[in-house]
Backbone as a printed PyTorch tensor [residue, N CA C, xyz], in Angstrom:
tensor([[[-21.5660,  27.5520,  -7.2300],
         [-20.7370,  26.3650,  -7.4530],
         [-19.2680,  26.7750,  -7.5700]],

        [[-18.4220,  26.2510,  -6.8580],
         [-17.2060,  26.4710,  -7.0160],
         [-16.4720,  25.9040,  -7.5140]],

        [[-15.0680,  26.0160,  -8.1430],
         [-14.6480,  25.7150,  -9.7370],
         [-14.5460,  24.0280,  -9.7460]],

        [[-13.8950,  23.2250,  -8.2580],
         [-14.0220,  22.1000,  -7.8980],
         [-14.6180,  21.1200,  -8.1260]],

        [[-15.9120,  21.8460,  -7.6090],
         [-17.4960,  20.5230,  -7.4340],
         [-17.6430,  19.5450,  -8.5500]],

        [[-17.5250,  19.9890,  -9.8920],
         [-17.3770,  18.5850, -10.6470],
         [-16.7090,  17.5990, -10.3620]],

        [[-15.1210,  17.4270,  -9.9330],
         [-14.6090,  16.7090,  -9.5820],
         [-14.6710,  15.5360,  -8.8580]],

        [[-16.0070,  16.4730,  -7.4400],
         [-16.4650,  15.4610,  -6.2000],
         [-17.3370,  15.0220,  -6.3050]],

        [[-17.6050,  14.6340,  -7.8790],
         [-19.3410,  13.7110,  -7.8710],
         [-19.2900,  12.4940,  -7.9150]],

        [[-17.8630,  11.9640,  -8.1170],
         [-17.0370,  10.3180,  -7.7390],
         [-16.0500,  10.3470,  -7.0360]],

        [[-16.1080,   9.1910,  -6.5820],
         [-14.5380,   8.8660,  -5.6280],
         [-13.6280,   9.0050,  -6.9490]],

        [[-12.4160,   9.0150,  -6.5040],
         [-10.9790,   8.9160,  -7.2460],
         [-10.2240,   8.1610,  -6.3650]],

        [[ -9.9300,   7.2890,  -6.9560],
         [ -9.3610,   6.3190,  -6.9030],
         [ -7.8520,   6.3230,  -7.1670]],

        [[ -6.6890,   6.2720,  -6.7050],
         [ -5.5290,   6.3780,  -7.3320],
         [ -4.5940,   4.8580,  -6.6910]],

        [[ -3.7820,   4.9170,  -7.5860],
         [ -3.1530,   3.5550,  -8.4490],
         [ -2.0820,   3.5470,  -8.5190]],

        [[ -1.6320,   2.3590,  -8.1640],
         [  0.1980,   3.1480,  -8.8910],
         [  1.1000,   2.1950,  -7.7440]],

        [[  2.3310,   2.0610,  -7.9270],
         [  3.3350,   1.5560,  -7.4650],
         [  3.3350,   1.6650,  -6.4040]],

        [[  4.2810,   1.3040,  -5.1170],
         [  4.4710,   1.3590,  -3.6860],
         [  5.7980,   2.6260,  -3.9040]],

        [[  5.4840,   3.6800,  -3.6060],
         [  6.4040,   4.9300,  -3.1460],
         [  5.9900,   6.1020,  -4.2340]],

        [[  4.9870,   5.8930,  -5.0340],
         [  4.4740,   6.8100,  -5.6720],
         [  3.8440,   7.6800,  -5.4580]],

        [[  3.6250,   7.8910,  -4.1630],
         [  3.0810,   8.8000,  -3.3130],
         [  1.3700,   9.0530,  -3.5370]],

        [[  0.9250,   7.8580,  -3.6130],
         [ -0.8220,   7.4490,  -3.4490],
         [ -1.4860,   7.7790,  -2.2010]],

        [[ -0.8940,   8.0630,  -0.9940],
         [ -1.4840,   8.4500,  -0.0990],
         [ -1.1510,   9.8640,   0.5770]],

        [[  0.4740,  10.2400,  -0.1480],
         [  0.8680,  11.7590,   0.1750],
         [  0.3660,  12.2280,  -0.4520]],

        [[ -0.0670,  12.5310,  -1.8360],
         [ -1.0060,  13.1360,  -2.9200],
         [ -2.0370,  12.8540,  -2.6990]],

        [[ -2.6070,  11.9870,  -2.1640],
         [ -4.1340,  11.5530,  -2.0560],
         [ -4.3880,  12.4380,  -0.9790]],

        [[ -4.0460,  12.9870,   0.0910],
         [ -4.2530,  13.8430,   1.6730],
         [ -4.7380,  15.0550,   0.5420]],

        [[ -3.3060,  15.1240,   0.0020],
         [ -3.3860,  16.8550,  -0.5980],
         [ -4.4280,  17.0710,  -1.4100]],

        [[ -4.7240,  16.2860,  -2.1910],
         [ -5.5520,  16.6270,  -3.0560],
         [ -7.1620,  15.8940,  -2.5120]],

        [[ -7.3090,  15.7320,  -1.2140],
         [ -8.4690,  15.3460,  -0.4950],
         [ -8.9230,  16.9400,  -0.2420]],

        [[ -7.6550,  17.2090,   0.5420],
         [ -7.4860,  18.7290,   0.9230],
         [ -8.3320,  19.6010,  -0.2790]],

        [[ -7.3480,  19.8990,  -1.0110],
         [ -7.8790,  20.7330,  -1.8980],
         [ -9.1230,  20.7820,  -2.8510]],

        [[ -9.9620,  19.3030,  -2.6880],
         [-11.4480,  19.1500,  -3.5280],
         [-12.3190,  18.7240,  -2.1090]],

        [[-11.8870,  19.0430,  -1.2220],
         [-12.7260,  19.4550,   0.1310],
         [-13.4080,  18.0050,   0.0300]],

        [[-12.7200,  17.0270,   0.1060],
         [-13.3540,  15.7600,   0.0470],
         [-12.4180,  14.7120,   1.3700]],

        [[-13.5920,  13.8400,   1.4030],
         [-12.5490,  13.0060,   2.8430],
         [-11.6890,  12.0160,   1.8230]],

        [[-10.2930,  11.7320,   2.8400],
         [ -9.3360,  10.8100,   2.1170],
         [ -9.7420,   9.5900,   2.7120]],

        [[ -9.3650,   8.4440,   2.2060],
         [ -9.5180,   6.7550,   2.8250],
         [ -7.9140,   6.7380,   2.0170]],

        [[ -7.3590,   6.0450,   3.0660],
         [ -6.2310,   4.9650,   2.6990],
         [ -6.2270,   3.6380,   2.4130]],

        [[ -6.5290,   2.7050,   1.8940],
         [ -6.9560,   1.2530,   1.6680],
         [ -5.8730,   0.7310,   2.7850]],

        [[ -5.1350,   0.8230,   2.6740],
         [ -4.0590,   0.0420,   3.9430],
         [ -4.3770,   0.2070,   5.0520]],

        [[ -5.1680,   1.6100,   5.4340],
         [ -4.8210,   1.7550,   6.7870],
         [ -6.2980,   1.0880,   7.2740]],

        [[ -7.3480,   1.3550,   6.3630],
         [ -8.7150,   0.7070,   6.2880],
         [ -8.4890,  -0.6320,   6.7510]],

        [[ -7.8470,  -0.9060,   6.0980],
         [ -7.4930,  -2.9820,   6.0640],
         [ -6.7510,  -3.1530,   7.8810]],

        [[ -6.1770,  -2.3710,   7.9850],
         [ -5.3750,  -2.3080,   8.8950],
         [ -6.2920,  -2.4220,  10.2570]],

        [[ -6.9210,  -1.2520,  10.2110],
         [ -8.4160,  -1.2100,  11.1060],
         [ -9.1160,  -2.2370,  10.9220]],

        [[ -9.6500,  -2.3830,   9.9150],
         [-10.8660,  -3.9280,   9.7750],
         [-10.1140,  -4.6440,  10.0330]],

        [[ -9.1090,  -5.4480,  10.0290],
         [ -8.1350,  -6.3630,  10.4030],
         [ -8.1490,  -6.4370,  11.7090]],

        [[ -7.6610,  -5.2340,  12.2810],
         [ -7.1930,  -5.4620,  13.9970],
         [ -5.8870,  -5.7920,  13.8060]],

        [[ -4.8710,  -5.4400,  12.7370],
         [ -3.5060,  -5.4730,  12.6560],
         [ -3.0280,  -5.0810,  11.7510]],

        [[ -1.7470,  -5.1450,  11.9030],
         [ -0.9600,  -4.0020,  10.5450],
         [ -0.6920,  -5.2840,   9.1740]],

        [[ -0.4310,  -4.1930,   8.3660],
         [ -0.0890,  -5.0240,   7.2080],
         [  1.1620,  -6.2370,   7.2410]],

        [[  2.0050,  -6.0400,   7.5640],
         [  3.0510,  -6.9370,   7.9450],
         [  2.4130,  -8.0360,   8.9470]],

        [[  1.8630,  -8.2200,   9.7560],
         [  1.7470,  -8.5720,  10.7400],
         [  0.4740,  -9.8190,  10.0080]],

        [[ -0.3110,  -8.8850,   9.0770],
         [ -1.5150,  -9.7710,   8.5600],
         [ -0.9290, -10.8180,   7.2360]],

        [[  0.4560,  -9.8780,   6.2170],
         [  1.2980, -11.1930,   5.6610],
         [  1.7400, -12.0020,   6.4430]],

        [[  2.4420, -11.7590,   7.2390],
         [  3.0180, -12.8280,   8.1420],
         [  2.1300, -14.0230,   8.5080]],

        [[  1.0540, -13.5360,   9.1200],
         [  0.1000, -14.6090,   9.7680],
         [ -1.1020, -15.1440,   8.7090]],

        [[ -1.1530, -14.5440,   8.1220],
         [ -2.3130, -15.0060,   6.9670],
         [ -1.9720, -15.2590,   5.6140]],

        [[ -0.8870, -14.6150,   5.0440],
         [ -0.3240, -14.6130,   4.0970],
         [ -1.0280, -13.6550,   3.0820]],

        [[ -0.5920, -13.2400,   2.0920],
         [ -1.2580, -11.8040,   0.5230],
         [ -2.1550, -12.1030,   0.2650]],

        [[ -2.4720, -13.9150,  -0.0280],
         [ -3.8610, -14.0050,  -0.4890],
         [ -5.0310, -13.5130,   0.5970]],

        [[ -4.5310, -13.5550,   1.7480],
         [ -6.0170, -12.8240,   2.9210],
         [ -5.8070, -11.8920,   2.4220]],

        [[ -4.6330, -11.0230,   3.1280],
         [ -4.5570,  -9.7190,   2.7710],
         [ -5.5180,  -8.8110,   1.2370]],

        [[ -4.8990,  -9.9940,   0.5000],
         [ -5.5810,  -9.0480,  -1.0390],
         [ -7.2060,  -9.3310,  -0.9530]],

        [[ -7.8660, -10.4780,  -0.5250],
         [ -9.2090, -10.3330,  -0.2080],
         [ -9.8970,  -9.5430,   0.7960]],

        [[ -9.2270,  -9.2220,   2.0160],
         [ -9.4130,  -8.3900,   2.6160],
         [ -9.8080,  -6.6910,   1.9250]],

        [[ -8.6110,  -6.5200,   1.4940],
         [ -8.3330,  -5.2170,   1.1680],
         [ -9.5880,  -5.3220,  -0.1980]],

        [[ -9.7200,  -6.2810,  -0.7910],
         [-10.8880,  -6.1830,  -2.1560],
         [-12.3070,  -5.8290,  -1.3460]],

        [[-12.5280,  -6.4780,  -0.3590],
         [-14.0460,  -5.8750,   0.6370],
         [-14.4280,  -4.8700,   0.8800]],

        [[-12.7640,  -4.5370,   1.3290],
         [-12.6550,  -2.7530,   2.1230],
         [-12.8420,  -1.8970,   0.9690]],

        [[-12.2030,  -1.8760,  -0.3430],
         [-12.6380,  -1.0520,  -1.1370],
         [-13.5750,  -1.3570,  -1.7130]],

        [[-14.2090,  -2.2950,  -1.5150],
         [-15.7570,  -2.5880,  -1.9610],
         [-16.8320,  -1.6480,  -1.2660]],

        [[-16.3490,  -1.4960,  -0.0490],
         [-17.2840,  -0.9260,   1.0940],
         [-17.3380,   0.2900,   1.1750]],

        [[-15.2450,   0.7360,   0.8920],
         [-15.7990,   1.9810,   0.9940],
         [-16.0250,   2.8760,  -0.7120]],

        [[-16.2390,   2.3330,  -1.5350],
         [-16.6280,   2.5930,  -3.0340],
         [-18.3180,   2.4800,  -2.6910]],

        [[-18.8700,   2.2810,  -2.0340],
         [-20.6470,   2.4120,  -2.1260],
         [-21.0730,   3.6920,  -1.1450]],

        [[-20.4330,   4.4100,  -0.7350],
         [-20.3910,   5.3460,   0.4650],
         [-20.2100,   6.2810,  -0.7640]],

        [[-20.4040,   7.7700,  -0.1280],
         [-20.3120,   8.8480,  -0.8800],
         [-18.6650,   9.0600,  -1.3850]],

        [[-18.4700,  10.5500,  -2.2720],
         [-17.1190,  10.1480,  -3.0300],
         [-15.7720,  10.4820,  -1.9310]],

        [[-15.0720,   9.6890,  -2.3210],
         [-13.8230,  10.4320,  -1.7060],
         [-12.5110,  10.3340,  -2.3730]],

        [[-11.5720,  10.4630,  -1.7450],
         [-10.1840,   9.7600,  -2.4740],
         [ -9.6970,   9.0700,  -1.9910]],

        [[ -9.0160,   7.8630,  -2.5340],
         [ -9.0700,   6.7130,  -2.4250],
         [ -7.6320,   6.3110,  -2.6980]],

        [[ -6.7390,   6.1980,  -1.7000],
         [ -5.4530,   5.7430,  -1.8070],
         [ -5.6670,   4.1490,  -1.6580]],

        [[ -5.2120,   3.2920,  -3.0470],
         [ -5.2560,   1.8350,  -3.3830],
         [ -3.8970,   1.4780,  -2.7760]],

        [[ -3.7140,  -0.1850,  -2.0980],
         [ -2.6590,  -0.6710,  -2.3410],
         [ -2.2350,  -0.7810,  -3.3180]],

        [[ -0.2980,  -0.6270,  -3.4030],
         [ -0.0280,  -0.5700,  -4.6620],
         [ -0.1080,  -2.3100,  -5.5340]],

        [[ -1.4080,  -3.2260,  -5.1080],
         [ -1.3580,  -4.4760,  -5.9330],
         [ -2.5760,  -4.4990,  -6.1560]],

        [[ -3.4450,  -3.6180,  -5.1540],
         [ -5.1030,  -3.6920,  -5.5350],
         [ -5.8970,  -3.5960,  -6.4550]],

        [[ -5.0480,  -2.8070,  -7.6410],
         [ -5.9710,  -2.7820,  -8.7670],
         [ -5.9580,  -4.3470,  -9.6940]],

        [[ -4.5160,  -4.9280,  -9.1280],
         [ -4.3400,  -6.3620,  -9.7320],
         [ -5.7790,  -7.2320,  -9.8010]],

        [[ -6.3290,  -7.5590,  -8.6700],
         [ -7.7290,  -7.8970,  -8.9050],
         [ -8.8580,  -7.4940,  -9.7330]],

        [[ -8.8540,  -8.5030, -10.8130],
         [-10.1990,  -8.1780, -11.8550],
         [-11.1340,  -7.4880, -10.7850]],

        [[-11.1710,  -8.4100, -10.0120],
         [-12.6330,  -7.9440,  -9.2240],
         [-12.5100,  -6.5410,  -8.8100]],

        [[-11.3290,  -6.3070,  -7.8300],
         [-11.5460,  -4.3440,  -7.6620],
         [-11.4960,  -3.8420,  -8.3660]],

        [[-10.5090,  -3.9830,  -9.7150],
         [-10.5550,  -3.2130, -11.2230],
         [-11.9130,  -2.7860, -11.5650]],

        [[-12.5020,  -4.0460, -11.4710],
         [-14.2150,  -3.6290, -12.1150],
         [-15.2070,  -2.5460, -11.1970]],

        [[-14.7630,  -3.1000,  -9.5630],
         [-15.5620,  -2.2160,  -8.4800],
         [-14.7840,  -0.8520,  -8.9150]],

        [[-13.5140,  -0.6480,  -9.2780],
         [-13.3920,   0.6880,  -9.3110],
         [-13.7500,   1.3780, -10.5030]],

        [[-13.6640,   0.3730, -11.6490],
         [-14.2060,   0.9240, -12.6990],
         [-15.9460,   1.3530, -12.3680]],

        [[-16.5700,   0.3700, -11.7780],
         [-18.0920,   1.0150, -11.8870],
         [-18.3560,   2.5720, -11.2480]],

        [[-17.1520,   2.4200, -10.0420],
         [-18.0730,   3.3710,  -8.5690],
         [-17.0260,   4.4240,  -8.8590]],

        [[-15.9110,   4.7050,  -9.4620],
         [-14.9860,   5.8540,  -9.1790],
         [-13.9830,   6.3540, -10.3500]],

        [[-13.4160,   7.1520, -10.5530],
         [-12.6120,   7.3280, -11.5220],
         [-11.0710,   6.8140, -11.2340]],

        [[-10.3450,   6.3460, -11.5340],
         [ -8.8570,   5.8260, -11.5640],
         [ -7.9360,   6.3370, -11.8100]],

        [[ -6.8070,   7.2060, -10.9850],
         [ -5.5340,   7.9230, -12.2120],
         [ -4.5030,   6.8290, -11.7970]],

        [[ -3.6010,   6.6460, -12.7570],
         [ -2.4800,   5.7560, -12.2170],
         [ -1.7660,   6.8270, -12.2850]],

        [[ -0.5750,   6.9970, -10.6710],
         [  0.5080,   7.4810, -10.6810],
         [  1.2930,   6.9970, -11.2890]],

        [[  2.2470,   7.2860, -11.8040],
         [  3.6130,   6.5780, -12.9090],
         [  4.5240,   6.9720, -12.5710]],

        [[  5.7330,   6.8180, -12.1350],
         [  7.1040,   7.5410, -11.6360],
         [  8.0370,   6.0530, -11.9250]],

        [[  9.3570,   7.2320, -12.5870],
         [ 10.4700,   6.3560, -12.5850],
         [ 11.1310,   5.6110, -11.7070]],

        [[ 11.4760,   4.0600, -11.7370],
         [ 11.6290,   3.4940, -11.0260],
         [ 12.5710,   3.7140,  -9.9130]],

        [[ 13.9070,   3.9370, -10.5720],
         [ 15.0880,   4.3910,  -9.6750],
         [ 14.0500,   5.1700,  -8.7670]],

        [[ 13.2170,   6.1600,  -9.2710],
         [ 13.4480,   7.3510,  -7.8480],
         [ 11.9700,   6.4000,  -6.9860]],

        [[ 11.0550,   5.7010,  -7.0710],
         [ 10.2560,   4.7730,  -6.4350],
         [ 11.8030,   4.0930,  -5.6870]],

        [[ 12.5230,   3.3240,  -5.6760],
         [ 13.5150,   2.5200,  -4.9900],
         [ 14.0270,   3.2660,  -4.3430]],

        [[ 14.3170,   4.3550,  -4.8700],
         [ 15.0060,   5.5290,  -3.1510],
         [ 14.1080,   5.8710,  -2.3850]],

        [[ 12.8570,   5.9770,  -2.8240],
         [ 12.1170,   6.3410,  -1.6010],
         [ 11.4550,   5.0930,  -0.5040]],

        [[ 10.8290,   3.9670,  -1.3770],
         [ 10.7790,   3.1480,  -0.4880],
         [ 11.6830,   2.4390,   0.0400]],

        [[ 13.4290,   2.3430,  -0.1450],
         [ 14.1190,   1.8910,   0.6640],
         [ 14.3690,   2.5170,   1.8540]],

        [[ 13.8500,   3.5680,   2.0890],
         [ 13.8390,   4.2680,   3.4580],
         [ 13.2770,   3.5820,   4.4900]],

        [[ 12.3490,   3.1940,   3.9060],
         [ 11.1990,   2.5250,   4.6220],
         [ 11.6250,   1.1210,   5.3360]],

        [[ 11.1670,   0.6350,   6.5610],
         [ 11.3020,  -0.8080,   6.5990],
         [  9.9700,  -1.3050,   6.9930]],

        [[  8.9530,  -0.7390,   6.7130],
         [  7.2010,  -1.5940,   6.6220],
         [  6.9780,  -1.5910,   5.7530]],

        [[  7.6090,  -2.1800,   4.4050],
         [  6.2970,  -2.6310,   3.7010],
         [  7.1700,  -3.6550,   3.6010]],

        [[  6.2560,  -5.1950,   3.5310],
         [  6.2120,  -6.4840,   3.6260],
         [  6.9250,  -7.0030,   2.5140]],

        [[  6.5440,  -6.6200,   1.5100],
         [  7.4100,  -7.5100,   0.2120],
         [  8.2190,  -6.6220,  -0.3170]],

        [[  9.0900,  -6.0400,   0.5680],
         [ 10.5650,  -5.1760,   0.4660],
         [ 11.6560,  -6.3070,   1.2150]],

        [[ 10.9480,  -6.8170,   1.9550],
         [ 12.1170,  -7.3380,   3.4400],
         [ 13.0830,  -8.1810,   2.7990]],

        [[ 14.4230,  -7.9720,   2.9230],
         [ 15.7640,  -8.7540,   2.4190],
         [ 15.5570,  -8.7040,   0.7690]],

        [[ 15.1930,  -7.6260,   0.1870],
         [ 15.2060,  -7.6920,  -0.7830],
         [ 15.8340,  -6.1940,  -1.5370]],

        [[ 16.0030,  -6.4680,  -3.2290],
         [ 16.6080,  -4.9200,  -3.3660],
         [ 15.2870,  -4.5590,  -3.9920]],

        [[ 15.5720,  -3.1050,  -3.4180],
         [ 14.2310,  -2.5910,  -3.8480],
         [ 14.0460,  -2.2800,  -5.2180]],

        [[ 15.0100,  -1.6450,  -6.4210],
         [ 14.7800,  -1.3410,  -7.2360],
         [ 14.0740,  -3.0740,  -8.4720]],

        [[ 14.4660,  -4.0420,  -7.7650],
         [ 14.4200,  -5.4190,  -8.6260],
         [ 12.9460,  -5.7150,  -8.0840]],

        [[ 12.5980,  -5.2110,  -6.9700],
         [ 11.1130,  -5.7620,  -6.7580],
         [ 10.0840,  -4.6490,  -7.4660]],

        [[ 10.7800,  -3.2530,  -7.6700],
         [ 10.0400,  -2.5150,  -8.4150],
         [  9.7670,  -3.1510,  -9.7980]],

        [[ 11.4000,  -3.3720, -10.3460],
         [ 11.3620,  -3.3440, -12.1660],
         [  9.8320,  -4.7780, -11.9810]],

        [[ 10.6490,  -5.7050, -10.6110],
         [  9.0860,  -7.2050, -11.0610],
         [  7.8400,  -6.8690, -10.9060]],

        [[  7.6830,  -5.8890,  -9.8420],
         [  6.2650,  -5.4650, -10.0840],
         [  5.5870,  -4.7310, -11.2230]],

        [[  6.9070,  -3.6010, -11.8410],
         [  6.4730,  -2.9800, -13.3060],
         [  5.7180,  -3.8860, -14.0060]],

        [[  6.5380,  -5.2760, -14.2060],
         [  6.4600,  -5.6840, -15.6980],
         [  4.9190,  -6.5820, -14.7640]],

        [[  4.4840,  -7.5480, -14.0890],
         [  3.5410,  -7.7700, -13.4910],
         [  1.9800,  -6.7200, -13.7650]],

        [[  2.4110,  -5.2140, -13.1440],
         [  1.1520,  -4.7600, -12.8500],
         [  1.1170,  -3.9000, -13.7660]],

        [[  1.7210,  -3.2280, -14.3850],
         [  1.6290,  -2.0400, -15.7430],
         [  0.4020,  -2.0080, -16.3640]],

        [[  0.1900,  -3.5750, -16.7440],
         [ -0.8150,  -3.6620, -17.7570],
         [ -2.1310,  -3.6640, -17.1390]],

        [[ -2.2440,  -4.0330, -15.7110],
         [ -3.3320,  -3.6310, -14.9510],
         [ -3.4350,  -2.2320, -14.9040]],

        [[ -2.2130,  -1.8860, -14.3700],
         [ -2.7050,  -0.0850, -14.1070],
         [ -3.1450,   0.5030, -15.3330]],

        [[ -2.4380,   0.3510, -16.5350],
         [ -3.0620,   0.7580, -18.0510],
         [ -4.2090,   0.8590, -18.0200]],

        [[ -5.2920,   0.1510, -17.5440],
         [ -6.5100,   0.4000, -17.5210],
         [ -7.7560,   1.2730, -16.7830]],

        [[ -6.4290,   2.1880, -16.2650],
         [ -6.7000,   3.1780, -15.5130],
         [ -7.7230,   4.2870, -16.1580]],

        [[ -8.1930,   5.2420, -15.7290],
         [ -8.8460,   5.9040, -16.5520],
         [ -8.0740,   7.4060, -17.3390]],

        [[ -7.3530,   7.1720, -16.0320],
         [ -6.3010,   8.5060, -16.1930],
         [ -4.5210,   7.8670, -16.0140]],

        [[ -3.9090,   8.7660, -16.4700],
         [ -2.2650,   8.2660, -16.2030],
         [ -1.6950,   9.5000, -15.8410]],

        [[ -0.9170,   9.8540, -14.6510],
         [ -0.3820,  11.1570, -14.3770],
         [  1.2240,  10.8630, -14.3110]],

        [[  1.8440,  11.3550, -14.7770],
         [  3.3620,  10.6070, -14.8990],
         [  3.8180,  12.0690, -13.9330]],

        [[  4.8900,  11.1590, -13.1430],
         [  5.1250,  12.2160, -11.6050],
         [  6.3340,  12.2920, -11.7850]],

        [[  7.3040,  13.1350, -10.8810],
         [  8.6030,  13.1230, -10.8090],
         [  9.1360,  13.1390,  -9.4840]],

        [[ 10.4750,  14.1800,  -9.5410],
         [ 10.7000,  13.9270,  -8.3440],
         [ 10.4260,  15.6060,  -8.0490]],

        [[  9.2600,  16.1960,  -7.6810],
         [  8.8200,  17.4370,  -7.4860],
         [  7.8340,  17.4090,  -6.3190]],

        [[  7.8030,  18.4420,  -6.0850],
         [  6.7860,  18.7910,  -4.6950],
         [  5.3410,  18.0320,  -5.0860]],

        [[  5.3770,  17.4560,  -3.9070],
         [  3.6480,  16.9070,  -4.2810],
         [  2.7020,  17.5440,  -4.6400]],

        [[  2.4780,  19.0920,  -4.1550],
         [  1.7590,  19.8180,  -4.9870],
         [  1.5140,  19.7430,  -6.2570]],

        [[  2.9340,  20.0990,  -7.1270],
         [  2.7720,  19.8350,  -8.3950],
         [  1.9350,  18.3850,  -8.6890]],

        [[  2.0010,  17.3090,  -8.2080],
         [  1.7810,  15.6800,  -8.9060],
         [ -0.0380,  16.6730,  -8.3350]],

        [[ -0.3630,  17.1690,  -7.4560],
         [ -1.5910,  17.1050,  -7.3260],
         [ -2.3600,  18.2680,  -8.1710]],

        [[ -1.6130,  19.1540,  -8.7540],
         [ -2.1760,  20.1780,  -9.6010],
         [ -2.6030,  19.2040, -11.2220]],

        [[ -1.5320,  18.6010, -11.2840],
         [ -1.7160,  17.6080, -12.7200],
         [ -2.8050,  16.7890, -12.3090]],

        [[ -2.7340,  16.0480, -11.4200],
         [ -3.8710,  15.0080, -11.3580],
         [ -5.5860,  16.2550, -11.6920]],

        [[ -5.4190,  17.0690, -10.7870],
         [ -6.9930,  18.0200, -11.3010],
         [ -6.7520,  18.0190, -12.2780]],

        [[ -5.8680,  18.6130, -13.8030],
         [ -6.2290,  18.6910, -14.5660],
         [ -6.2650,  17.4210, -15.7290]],

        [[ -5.8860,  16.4700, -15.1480],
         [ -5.8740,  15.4210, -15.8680],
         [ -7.7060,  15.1490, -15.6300]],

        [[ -7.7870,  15.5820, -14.2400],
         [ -9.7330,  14.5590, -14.2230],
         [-10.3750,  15.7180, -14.8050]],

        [[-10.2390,  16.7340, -14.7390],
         [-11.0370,  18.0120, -15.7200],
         [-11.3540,  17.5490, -16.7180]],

        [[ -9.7200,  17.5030, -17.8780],
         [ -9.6540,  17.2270, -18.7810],
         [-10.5380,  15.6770, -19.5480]],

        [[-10.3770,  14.4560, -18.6850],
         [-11.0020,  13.3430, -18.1920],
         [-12.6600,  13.4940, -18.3230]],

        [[-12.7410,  14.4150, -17.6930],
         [-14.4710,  14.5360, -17.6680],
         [-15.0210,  15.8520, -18.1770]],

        [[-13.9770,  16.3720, -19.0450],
         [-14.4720,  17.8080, -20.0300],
         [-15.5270,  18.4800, -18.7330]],

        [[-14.3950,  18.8710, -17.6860],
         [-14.8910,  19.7080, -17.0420],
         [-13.5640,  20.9190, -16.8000]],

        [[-14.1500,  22.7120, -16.5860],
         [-13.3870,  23.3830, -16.3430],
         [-13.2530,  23.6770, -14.9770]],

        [[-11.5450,  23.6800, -14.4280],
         [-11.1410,  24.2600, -13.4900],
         [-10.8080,  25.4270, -13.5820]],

        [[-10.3250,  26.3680, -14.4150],
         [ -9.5330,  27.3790, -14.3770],
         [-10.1770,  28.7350, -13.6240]]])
């Protein structure tokens, strides 16, 4: 058994804001517990037959967020993996609970300012457009916090190599499930 294998006996699930790096940390640390990654967006994206923008536009968040509640429904009954969430998905009682039953949860946490520099780079994500980014962060803080709180884990990130955010997250689920990595 290698020092890992506890880790991969559930999906992990990760949580957290839009630029918190849920799906750059989620690769790496797929990588490193030799487990497959799922992106919930890009999932939705595929089951959809269109991109996220494209599915607000024409359907509006409420599809979108039912959509995306299926997809991680679907792929939470499949063996474990890691699990990059939209950053509103845990908002739903209903996935909260699917993720609470089938997987473990860390919420990423990072200071806002540096979330607003990174996703203003960006011009795909949908509820950025004509807007400032740091004011849609602080509204989503105060909105989803108390959802993510109910995370199982909390990894508070910075502005450091993703490595580091993915060395903490192992020892946060070690620690989490009084299992040793060292």
């Amino acid at each position: 058994m290698d020092r890992y294998e506890p880790l991969r006996r559930r999906t992990i699930a990760l949580v957290g804001l839009m630029g918190v790096g849920k799906s750059s940390v989620g690769r790496r640390l797929a990588a490193l517990l030799d487990l497959p990654f799922r992106d919930a967006d890009t999932e939705v994206e595929t089951a959809a037959g269109r991109s996220i923008p494209e599915i607000f536009a024409d359907l509006g968040e409420g599809a979108f967020r039912d959509g995306e509640r299926r997809v991680i429904a679907r792929l939470l009954e499949g063996p474990p993996v890691i699990l990059a969430t939209g950053g509103g998905a845990f908002m739903s009682p209903e996935t909260r609970e699917i993720i609470k039953d089938r997987a473990v949860s860390v919420w990423l946490k990072a200071d806002l300012e540096l979330l607003a520099r990174r996703v203003g780079r960006k011009e795909t994500r949908p509820l950025l457009i004509g807007k400032d980014p740091l004011e849609v962060l602080r509204e989503q803080a105060a909105a989803r916090y108390p959802a993510y709180a109910e995370a199982d884990i909390v990894v508070e990130t910075g502005d450091t190599a993703h490595q580091v955010t993915v060395m903490a997250v192992v020892k946060a689920l070690a620690d989490h499930l009084g299992e040793s990595v060292e």
